[in-house]
N, C-alpha and C positions, 0 to 999 in steps of 0.2 A: 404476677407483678401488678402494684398501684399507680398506676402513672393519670388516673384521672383529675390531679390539681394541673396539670399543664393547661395550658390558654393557648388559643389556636392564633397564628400570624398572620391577621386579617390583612388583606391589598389593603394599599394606600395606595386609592384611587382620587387623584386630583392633588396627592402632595410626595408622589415619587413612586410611583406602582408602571409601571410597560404600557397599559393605556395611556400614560403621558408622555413619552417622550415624542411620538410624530406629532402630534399636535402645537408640540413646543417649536420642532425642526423645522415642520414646513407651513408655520404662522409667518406669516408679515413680523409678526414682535421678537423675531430672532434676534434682531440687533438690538435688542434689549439686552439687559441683567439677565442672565438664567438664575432659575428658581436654586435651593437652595440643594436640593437632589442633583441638581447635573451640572455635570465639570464645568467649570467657571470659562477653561479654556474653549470651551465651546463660541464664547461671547466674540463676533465679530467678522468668523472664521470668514471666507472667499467659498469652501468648500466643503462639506460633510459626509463621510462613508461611516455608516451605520452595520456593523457587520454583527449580527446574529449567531452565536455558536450554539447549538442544541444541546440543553442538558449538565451547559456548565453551570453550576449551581456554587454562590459566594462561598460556602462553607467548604463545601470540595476544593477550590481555588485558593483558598488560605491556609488547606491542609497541606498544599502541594505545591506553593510558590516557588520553591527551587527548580520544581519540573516545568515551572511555567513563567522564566525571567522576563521575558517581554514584556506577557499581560500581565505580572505584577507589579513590574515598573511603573506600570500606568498610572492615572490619577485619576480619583474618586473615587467611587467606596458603592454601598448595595441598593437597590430599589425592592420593589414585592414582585414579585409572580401576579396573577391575576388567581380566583377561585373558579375550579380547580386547576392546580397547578400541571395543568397537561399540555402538550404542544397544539390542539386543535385550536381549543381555548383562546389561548395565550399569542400561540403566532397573528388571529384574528383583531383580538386587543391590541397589539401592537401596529400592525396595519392600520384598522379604521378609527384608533385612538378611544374606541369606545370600553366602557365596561362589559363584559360577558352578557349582562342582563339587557343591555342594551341591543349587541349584534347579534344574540339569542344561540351563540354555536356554544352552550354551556358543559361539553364536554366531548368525549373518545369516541361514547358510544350512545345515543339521542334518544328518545321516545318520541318519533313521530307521528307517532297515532296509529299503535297498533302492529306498527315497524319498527324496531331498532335500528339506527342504523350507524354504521360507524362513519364516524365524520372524517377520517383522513382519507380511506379508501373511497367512500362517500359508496358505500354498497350495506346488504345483511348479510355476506357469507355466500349467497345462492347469485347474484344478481347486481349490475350494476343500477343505481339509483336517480341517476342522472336525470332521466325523464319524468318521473315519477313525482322527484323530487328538484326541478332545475336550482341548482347552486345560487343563482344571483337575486332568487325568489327567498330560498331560505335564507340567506343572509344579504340583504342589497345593498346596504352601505359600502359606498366608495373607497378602498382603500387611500392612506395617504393625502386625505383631506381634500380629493378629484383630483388632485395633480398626478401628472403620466410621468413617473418615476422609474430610473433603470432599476431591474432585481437580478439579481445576480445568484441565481438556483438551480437547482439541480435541473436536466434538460429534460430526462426523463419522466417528469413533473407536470412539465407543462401542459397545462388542456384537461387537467383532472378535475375533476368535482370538488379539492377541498382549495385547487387552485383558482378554481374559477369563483370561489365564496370567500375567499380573505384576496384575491392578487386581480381583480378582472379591471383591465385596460390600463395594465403599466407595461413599461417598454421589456420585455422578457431577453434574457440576456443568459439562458442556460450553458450550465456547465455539463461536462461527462468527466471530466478527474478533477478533482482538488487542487492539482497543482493550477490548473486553468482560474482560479480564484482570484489572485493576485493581479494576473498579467490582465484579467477581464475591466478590474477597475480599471488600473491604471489606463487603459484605450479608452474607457468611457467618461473620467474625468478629462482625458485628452481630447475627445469631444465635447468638451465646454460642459458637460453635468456639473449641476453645482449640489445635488444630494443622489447619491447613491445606497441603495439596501443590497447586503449580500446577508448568505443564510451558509450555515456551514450544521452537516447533521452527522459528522461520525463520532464525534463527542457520548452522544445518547448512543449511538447504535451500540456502542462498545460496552457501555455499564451496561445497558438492556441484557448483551448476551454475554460479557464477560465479567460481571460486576467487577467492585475495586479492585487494584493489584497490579501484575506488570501489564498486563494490556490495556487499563485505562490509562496510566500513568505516559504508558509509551506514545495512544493516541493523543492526549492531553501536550505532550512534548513535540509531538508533530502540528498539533493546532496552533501552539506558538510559534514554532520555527513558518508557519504560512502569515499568522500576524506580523512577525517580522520581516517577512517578505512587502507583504501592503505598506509595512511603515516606511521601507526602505525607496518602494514605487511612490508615494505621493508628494505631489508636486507643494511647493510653497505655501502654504497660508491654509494647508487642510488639514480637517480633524478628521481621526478618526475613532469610532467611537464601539466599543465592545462591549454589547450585553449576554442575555439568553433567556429561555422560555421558561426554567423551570431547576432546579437543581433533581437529585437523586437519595434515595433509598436503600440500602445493601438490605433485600428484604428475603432472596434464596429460596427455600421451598418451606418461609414460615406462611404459610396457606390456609386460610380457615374455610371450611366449609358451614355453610349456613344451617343446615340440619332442618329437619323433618318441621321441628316445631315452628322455627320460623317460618319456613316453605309455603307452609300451608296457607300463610295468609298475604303470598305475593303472586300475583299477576306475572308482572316479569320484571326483567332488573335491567338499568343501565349504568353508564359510566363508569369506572374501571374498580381495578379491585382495592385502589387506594382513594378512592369517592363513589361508593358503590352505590348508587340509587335502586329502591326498593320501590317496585308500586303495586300497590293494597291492591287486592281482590276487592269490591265492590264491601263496603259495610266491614270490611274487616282492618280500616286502620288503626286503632285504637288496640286491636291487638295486635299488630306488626309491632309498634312502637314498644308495647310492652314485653312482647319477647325478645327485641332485640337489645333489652336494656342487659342482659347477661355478657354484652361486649363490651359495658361501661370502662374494663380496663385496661381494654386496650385501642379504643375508638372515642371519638365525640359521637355521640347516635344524636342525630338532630333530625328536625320536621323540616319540611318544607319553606312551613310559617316562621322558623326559629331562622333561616338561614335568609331569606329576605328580610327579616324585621333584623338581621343584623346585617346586612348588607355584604353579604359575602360575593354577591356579585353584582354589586352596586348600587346606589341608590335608587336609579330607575328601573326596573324589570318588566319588560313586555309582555303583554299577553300571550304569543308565541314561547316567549324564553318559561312563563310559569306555566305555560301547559306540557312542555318537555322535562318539565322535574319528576321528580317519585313522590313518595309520599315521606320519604324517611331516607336517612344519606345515612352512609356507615364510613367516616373518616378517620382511619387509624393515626395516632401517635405513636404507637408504639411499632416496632418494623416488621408488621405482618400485611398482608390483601387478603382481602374476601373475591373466595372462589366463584366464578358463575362458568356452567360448562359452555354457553355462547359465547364466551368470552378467551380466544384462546388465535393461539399465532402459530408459526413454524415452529418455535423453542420458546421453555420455557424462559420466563424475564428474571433476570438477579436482581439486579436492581429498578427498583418503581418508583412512582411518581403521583401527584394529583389531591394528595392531600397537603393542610396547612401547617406543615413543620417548619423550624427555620431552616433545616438541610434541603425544604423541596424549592420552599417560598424566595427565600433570601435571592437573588441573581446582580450578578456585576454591573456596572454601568461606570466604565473607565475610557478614562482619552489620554489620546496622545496628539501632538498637534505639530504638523512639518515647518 
């Protein structure tokens, strides 16, 4: 198949992309006009609950509105994902309001100089990386603009390597079941919080291992019935507000492997298999690039230089953030991953993530207001 006229769904970074909306919430200029990206209803609010659902992606949400009357009741309409559209990324950007290039966590799985390392676990597989690597060194920026903000997340979470690099010194407010979600705002707006973040991850966990069909539909049905809970808990004059990190891929076991020819002229690879970073053997980039143009049809194969001078993760880019790239990114459009065998989980994944489709990119950004 030809699908190389497609155009990638670059972040709108600074006019409706997940790196802006903390910066907007916990600015002094709230009681302004909100921009023209977020609910209007936002303007004036008393109170703000920001709740995060992993993996709900606009496209998936407009397939399935009937499965999801709450959240499509809601008001307002889609923002970007950040590049790549993966949860480490993305949850990061939303936190410290920065571009990717900026807070440098530019993906799943990192090049830290000769370590891979995966940024959620914050480990390579063999070892945790914690000391090696301390969290608040690789990424320092302050979540939430310095302000000590309730989060409202998984309990089990806390004290992790990927929590100490997007979440370190806001008021930890962990959960152990879902249903705890609801009832946790509502005591912490009852304690005078005037912005609250909560993070909801079974959304993703479900497409991951059961792609579409009755088991995401049925999670999806339960994600609402808990936002209808929150709306039903919040006190007077509160917004609250539902996004997510990233939408999804029904991608199954369409799997490429990279082949001998490429092979030869990569060091090692990062980032996942829907933003797959390549890094040249010494002297051999210029044939990386050129063999990997036989994926023209179903990838953007881009350079390093091609994806900063387009800003796909933002205008600024660090020296940290451009020493963790490859040399060459393999970004499907069409719904396949590129294989890497370090790259691998309990089960295989159905559905993927991290490149710039509108099905990964697109994510919600709806209110409701008590």
């Amino acid at each position: 198949m030809t699908m190389s006229h497609q155009a990638p769904v670059l972040p709108r970074y600074g006019s409706g992309s997940l790196s802006d909306i903390v910066p907007f919430l916990c600015s002094p200029v709230r009681g302004m006009a909100p921009p023209e990206w977020m609910p209007s209803m936002v303007h004036g609010a008393e109170r703000v609950v920001l709740l995060l659902v992993d993996g709900l992606g606009w496209n998936q949400l407009q397939e399935r509105a009937h499965v999801a009357p709450t959240i499509s009741a809601m008001t307002g309409g889609s923002i970007t994902s950040v590049a790549p559209s993966t949860t480490a990324t993305a949850l990061t950007s939303l936190t410290t309001g920065l571009t990717p290039g900026e807070h440098g966590l530019i993906g799943y799985r990192m090049d830290m100089g000769g370590v891979v390392m995966n940024t959620l676990r914050w480990g390579d597989g063999r070892m945790d990386l914690r000391r090696e690597f301390p969290p608040r060194q690789v990424q320092p920026c302050p979540p939430f603009l310095g302000s000590s903000v309730p989060v409202i997340s998984m309990a089990d979470k806390e004290g992790s390597g990927f929590t100490e690099a997007h979440l370190s010194g806001v008021k930890a407010m962990g959960w152990r079941a879902a249903s705890s979600i609801p009832v946790t705002i509502e005591r912490a707006l009852g304690d005078g919080e005037r912005f609250v973040y909560a993070y909801y991850d079974g959304v993703d966990k479900i497409a991951h291992e059961r792609g579409f069909g009755d088991y995401y539909d049925s999670e999806l049905s339960f994600a609402d019935a808990m936002v209808a809970s929150i709306i039903e808990r919040l006190p007077a004059d509160t917004v609250l507000l539902v996004t997510a990190d990233h939408g999804q891929v029904h991608v199954g076991g369409n799997t490429i492997a990279l082949g001998a020819d490429v092979m030869e002229h990569v060091r090692i690879q990062s980032g996942e298999g829907r933003f797959r970073w390549l890094h040249a053997r010494r002297g051999r980039e210029a044939g990386l690039l050129e063999s990997c143009r036989r994926f023209d049809d179903v990838a953007w194969v881009v350079t390093r230089e091609q994806v900063v001078d387009e800003k796909w993760f933002g205008g600024r880019v660090s020296a940290d953030a451009l020493r963790r790239m490859g040399d060459v990114a393999l970004v499907p459009f069409a719904p396949v991953s590129f294989e890497d065998p370090a790259d691998g989980g309990l089960f295989d994944l159905v559905c993927r993530h991290g490149s710039l489709t509108a099905d990964e990119m697109l994510v919600p950004l709806l209110a409701h207001r008590a």
